[in-house]
N, C-alpha and C positions, 0 to 999 in steps of 0.2 A: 496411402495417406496416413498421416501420424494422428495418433486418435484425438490428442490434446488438442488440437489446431480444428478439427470438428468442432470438438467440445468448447473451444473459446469461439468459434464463427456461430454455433448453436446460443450459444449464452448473449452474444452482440446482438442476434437476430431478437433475441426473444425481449432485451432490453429495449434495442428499435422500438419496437412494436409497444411494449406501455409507455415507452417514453410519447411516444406521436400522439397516443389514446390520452394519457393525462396532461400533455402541452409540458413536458418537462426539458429541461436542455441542459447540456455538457453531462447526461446520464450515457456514462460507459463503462468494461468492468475497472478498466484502469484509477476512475474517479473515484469508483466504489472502494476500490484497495486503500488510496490515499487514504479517504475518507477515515476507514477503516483504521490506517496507521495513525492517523492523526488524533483519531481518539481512544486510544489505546495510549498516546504517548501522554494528552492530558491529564487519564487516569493515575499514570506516574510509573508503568513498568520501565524497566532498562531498554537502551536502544540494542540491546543483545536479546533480549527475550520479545519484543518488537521484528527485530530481523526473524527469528526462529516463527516466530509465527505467522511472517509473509512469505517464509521459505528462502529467503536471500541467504545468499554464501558471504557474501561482502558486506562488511557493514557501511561500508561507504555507498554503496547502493539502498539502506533503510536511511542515511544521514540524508539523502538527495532527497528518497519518500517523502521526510519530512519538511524540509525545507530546513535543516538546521545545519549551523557552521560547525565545520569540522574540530573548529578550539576550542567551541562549546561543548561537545561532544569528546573529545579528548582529555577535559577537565573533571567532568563528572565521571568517567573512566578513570581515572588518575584516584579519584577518591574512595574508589573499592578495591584499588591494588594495596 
């Protein structure tokens, strides 16, 4: 068994379980990440040092995170070249 796939079924479980205790919903780690990028992107760093810090290889996989359009994300790129 791969240890990560422990390690994230251990993290869901433990989640489960205060999510039930405090009545909370759509707590999972996936939300948690978003969440995570999301305010990370409104503090203002780059969608490149956002990727690096959820571990994405693709930036197109942090542009989806976000919920942001690839023109928009291709423009403010365009401005640091």
């Amino acid at each position: 068994m791969d240890w990560r796939w422990s390690s994230n079924c251990a993290i869901s479980k433990q989640l489960n379980k205060y999510a039930k205790r405090f009545g909370l919903e759509n707590i999972n780690a996936h939300a948690i990440r978003r969440a995570y990028a999301k305010r990370l992107h409104d503090k203002g760093p780059s969608i490149a040092i956002i990727s690096k810090a959820l571990g994405h290889s693709d930036l197109a996989v942090t542009t989806q995170y976000l919920d942001l359009d690839i023109e928009e994300v291709a423009k403010d790129l365009k401005e640091y070249l």
